[in-house]
OpenMM code with the backbone's topology and positions (N, CA, C; nanometers):
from openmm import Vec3, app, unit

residues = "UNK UNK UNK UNK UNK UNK UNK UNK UNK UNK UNK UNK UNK UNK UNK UNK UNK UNK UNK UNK UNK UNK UNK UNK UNK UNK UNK UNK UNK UNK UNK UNK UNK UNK UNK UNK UNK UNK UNK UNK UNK UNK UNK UNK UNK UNK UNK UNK UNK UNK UNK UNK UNK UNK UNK UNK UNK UNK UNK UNK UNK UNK UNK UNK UNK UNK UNK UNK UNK UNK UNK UNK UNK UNK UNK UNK UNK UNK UNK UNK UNK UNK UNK UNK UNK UNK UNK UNK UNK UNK UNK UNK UNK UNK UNK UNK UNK UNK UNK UNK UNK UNK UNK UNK UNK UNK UNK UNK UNK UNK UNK UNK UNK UNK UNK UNK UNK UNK UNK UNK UNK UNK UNK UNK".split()
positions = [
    Vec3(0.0835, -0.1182, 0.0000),
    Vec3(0.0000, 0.0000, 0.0000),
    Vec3(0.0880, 0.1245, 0.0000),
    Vec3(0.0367, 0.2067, -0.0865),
    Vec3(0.1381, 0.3150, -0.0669),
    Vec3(0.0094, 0.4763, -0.0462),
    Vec3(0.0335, 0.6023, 0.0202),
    Vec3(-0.0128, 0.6952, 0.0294),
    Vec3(-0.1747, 0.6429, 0.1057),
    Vec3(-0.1727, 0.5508, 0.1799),
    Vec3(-0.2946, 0.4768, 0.2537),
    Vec3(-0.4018, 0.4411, 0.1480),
    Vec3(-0.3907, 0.4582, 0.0247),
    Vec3(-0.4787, 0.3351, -0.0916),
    Vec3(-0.4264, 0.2622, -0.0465),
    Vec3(-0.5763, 0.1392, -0.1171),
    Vec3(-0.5851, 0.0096, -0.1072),
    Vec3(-0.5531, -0.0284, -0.2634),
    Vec3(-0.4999, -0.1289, -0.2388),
    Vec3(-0.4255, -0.1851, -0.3603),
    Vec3(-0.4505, -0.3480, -0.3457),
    Vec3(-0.4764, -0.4268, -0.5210),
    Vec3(-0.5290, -0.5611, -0.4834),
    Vec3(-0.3942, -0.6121, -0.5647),
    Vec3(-0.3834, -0.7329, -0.5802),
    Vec3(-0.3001, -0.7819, -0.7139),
    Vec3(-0.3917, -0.8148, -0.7795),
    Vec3(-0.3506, -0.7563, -0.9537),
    Vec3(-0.3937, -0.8228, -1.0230),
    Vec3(-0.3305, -0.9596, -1.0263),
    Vec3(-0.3985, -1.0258, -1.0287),
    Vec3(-0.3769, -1.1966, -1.0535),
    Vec3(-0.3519, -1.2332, -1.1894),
    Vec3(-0.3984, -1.1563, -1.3051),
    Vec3(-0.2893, -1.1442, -1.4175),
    Vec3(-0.1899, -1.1540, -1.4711),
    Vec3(-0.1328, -1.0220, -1.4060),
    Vec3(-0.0533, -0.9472, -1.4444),
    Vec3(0.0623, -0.9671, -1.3013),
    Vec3(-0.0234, -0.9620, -1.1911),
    Vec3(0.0886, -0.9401, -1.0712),
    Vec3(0.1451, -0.7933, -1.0209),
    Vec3(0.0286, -0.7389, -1.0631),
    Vec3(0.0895, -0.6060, -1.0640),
    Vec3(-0.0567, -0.5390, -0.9411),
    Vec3(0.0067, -0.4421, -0.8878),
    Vec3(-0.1038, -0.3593, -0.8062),
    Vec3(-0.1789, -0.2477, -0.8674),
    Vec3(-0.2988, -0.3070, -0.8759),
    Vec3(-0.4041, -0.1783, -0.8860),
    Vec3(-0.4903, -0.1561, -0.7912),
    Vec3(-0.5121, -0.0082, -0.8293),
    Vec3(-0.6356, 0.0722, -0.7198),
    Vec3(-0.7087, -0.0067, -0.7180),
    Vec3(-0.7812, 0.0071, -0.5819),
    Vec3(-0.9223, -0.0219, -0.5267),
    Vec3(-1.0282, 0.0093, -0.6128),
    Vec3(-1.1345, 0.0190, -0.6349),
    Vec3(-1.2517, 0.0378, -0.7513),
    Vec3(-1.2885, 0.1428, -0.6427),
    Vec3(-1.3121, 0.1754, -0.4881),
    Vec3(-1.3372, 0.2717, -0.4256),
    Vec3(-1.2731, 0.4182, -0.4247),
    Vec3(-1.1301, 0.3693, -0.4608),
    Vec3(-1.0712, 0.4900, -0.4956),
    Vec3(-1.0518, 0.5258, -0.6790),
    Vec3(-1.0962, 0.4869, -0.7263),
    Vec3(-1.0950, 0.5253, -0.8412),
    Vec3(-1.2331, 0.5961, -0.8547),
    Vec3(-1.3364, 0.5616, -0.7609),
    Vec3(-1.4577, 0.6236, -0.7889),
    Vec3(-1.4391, 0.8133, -0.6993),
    Vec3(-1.3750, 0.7769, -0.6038),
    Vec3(-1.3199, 0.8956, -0.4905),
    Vec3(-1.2952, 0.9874, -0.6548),
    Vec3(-1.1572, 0.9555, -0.6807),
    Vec3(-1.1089, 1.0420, -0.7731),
    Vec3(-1.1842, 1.1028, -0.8679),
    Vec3(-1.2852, 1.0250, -0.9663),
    Vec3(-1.3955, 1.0549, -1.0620),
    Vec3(-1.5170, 1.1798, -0.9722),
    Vec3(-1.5252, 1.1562, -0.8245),
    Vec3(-1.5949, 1.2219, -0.7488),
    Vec3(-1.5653, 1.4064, -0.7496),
    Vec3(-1.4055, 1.3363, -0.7013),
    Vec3(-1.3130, 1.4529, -0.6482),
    Vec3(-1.2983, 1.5839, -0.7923),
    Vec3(-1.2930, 1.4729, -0.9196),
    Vec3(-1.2962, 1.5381, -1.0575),
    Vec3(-1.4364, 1.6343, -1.0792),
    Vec3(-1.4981, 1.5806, -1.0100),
    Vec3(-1.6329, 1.6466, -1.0647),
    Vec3(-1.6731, 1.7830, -0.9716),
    Vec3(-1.6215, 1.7625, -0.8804),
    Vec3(-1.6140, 1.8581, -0.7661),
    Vec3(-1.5252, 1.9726, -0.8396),
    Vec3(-1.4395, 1.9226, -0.8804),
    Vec3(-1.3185, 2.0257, -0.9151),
    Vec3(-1.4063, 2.1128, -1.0660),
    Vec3(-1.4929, 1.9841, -1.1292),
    Vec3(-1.5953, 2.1171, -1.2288),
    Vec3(-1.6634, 2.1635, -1.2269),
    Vec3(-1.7252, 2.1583, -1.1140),
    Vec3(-1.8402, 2.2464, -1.0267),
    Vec3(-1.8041, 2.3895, -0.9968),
    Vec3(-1.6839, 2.3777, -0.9219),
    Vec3(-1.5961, 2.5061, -0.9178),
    Vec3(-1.5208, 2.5634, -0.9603),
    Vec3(-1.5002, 2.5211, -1.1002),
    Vec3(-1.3969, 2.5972, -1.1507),
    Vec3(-1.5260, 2.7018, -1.2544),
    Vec3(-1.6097, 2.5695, -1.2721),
    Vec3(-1.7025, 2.6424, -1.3628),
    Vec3(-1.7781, 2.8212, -1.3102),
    Vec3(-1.8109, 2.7519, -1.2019),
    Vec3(-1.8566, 2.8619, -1.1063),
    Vec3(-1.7800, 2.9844, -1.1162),
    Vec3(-1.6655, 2.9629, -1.0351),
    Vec3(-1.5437, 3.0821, -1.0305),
    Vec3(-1.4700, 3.1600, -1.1517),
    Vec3(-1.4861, 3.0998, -1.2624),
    Vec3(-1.4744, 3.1424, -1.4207),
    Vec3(-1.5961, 3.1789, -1.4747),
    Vec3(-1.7274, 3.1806, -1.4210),
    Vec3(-1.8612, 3.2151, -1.4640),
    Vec3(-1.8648, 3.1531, -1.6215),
    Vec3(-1.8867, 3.0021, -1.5819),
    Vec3(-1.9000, 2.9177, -1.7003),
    Vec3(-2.0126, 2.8162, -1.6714),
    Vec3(-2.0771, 2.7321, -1.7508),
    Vec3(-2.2018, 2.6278, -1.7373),
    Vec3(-2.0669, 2.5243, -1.7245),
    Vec3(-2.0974, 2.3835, -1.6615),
    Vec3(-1.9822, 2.3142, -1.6365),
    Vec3(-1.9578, 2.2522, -1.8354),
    Vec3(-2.0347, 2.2487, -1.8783),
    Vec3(-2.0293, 2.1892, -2.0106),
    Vec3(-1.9575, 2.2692, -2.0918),
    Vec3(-1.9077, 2.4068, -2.1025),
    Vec3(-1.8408, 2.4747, -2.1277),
    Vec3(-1.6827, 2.4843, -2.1093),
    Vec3(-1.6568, 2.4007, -2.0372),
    Vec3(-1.5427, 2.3739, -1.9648),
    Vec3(-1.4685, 2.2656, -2.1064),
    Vec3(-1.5539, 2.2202, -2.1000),
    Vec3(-1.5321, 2.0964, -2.2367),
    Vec3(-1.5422, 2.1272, -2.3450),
    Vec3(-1.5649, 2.2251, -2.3999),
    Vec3(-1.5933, 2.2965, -2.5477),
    Vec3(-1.4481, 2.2480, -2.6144),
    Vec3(-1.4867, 2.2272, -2.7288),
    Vec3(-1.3269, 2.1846, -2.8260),
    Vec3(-1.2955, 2.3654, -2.8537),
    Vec3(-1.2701, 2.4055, -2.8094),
    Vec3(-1.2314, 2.5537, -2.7779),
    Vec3(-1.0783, 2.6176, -2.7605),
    Vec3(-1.0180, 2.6877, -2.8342),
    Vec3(-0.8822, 2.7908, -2.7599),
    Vec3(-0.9153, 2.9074, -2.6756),
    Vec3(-1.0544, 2.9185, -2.6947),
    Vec3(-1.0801, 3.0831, -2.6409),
    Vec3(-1.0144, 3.0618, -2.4830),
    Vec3(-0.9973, 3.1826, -2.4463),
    Vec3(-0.8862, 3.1891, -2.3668),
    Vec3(-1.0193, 3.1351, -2.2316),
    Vec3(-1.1014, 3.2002, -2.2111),
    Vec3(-1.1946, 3.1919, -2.0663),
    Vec3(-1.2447, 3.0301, -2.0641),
    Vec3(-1.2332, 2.9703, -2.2071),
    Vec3(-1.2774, 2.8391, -2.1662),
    Vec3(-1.1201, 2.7344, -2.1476),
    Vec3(-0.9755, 2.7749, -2.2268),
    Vec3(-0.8731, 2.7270, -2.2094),
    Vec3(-0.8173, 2.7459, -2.0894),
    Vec3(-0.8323, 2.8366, -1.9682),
    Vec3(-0.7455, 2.8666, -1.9124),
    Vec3(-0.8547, 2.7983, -1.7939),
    Vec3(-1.0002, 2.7906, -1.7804),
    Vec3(-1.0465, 2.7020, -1.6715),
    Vec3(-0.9946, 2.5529, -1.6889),
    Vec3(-0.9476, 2.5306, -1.8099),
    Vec3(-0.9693, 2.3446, -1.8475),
    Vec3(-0.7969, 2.3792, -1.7246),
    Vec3(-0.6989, 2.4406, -1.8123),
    Vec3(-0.5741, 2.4714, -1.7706),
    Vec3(-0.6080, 2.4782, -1.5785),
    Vec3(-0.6673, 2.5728, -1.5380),
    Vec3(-0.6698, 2.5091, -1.3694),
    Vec3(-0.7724, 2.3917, -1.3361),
    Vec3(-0.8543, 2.3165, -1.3689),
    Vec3(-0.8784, 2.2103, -1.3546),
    Vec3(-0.7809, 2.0922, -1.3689),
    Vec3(-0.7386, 2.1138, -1.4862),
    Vec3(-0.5594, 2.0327, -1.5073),
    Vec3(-0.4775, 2.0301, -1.4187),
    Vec3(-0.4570, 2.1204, -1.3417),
    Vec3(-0.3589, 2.1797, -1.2110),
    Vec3(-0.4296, 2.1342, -1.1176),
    Vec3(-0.5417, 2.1534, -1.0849),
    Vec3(-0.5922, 2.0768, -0.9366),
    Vec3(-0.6097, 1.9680, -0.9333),
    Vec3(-0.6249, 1.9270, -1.0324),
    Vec3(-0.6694, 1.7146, -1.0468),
    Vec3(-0.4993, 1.7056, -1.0106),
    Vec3(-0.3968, 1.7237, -1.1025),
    Vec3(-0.2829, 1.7129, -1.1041),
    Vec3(-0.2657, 1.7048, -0.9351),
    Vec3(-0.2145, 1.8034, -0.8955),
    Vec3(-0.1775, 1.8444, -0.7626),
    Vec3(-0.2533, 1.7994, -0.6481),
    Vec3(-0.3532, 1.7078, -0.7034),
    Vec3(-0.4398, 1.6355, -0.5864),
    Vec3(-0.4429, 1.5397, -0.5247),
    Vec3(-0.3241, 1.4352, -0.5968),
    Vec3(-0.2845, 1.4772, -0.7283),
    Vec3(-0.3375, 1.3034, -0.7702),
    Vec3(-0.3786, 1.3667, -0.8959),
    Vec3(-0.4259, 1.2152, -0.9865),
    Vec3(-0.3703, 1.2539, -1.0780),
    Vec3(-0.3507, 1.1024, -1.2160),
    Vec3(-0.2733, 1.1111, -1.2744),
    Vec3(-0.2968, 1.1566, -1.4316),
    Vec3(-0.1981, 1.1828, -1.5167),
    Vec3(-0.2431, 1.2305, -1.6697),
    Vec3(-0.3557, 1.1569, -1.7018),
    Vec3(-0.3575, 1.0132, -1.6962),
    Vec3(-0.4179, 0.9068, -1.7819),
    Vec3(-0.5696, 0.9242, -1.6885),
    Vec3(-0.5608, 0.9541, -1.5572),
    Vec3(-0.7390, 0.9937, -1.5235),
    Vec3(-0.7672, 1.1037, -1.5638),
    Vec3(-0.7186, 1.2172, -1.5542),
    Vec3(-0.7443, 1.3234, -1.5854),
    Vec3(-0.8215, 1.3085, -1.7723),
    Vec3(-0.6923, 1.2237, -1.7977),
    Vec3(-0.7715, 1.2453, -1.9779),
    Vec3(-0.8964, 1.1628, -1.9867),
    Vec3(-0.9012, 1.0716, -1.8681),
    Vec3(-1.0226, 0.9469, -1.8726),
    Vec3(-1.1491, 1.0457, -1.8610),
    Vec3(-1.1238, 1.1172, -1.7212),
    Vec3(-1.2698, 1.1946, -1.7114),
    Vec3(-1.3055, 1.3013, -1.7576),
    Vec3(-1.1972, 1.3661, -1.8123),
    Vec3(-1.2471, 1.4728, -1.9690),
    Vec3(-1.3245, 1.3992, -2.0797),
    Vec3(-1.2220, 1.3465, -2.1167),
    Vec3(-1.3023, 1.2355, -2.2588),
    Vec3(-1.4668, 1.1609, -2.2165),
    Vec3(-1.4601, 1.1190, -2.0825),
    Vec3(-1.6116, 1.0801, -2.0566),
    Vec3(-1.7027, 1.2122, -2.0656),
    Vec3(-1.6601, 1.3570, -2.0148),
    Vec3(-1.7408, 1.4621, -2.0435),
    Vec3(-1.7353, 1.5075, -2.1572),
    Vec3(-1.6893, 1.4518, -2.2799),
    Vec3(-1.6900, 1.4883, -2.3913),
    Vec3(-1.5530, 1.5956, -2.4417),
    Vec3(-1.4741, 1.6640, -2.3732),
    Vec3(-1.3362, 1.6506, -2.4215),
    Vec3(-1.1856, 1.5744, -2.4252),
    Vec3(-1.2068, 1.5234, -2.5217),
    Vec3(-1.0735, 1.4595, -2.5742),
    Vec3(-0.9984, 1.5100, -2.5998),
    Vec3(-0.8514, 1.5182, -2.5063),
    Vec3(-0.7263, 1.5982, -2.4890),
    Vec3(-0.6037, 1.4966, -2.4932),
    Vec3(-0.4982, 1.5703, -2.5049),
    Vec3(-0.3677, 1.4655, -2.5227),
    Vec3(-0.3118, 1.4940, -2.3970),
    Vec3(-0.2075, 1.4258, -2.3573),
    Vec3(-0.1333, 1.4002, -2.2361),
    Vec3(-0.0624, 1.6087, -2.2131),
    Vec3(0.0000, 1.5697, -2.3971),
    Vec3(0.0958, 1.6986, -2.3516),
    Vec3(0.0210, 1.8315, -2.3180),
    Vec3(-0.0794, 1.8435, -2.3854),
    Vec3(-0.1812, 1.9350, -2.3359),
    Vec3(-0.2420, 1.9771, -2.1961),
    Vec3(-0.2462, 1.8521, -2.1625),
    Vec3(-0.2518, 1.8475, -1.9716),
    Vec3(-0.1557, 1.9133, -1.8894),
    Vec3(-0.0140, 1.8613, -1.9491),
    Vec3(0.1025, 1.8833, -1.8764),
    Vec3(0.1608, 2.0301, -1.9358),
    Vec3(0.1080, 2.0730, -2.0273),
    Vec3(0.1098, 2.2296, -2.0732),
    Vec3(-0.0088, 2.2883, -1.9997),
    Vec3(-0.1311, 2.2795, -1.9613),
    Vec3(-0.2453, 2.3572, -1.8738),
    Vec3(-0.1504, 2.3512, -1.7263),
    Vec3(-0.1507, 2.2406, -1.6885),
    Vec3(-0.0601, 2.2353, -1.5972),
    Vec3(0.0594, 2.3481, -1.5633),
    Vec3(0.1526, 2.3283, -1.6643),
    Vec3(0.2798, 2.4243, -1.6898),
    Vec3(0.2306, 2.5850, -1.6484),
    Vec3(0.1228, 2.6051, -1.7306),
    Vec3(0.1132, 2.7293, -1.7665),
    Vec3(0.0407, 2.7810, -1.6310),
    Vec3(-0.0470, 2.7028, -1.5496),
    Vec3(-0.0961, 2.7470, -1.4175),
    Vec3(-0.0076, 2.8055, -1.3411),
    Vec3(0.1181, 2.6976, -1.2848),
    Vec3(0.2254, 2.6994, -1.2482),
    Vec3(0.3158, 2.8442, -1.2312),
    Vec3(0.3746, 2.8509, -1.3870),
    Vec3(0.3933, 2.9685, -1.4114),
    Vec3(0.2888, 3.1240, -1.3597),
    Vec3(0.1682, 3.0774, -1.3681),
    Vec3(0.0855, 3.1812, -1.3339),
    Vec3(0.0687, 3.2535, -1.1900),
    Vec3(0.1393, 3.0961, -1.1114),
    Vec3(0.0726, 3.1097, -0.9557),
    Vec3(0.2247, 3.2012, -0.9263),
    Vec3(0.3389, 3.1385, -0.9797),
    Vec3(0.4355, 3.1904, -0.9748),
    Vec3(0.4857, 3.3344, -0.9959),
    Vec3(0.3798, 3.3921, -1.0492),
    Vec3(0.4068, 3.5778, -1.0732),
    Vec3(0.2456, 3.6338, -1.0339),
    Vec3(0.1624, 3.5397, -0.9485),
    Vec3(0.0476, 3.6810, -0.9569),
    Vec3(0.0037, 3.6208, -0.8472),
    Vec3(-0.0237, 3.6440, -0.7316),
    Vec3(-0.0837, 3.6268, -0.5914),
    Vec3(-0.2240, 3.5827, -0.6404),
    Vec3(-0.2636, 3.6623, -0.7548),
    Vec3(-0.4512, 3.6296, -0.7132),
    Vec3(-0.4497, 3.4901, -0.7546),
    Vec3(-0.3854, 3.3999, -0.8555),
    Vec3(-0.4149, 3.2834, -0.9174),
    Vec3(-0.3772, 3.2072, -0.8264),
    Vec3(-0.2667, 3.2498, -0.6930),
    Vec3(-0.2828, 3.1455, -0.5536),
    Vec3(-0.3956, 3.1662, -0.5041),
    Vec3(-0.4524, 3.2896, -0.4810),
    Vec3(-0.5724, 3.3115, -0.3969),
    Vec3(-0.6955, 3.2022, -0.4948),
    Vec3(-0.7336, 3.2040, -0.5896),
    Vec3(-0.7750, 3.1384, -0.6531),
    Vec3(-0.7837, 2.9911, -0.6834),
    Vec3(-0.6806, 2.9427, -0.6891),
    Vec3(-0.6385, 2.7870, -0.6453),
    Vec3(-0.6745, 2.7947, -0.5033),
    Vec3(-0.6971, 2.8054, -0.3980),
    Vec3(-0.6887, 2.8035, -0.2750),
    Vec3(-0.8039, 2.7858, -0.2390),
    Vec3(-0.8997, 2.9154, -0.2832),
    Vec3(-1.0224, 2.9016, -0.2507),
    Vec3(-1.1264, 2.7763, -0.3417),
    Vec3(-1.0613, 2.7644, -0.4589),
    Vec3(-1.1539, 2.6513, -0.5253),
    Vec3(-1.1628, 2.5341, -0.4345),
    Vec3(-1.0025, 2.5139, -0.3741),
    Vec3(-0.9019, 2.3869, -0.3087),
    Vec3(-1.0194, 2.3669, -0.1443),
    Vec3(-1.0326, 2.4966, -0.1178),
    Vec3(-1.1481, 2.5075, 0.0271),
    Vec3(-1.2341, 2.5179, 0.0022),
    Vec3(-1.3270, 2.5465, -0.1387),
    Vec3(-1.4400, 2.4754, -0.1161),
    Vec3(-1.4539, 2.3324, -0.1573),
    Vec3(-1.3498, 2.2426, -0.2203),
    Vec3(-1.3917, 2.0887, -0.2498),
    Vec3(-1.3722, 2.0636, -0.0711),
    Vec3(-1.3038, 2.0839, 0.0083),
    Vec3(-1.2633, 2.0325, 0.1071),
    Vec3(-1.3373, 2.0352, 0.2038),
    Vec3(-1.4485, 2.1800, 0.1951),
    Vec3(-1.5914, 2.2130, 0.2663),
    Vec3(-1.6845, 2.1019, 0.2399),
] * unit.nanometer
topology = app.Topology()
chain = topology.addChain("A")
for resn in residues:
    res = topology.addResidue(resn, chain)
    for name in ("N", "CA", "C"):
        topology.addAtom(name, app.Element.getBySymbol(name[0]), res)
């Protein structure tokens, strides 16, 4: 067990996978995270998913990317539960929304204040 998941063997493979409880946590935790981002960007959550560059719908997907990340779950869920809401994204794209948050929190106080408060209300 590592980070207090439960982990089974696959009998397969021999290899450890998640619990089916925590994979549902995470899909939970994902949806939480589009509740509020949608909110705090004054977006419908379905908007979030638009095959879109415009910047107000790229830059919510971009901190949703960053909080799943840092929550942290991994590229391959992150792209699982986009693609189930209807956007289909690539890895590097993740890890560029990602990047570019990063960079953001790194020169402007409000985009910490912002991560923070989304971060306290999933936790409320």
């Amino acid at each position: 067990m590592t980070n207090g998941e439960r982990v089974y063997l696959n009998q397969t493979r021999g290899t450890a996978v998640p619990h089916i409880n925590q994979i549902n946590m995470k899909k939970q935790i994902f949806n939480k995270y589009v509740e509020q981002v949608a909110y705090v960007y004054g977006l419908k959550e379905e908007e979030i998913f638009k095959s879109s560059r415009e910047a107000k719908y790229s830059n919510a997907r971009h901190m949703l990317y960053y909080l799943c990340k840092t929550r942290p779950m991994s590229i391959k869920q992150i792209q699982t539960y986009m693609t189930e809401r209807g956007h289909s994204t690539h890895h590097s794209s993740i890890i560029h929304g990602v990047n570019r948050v990063q960079e953001m929190m790194d020169s402007d106080p409000d985009y910490v204040t912002l991560y923070t408060n989304i971060n306290l209300k999933i936790k409320s």
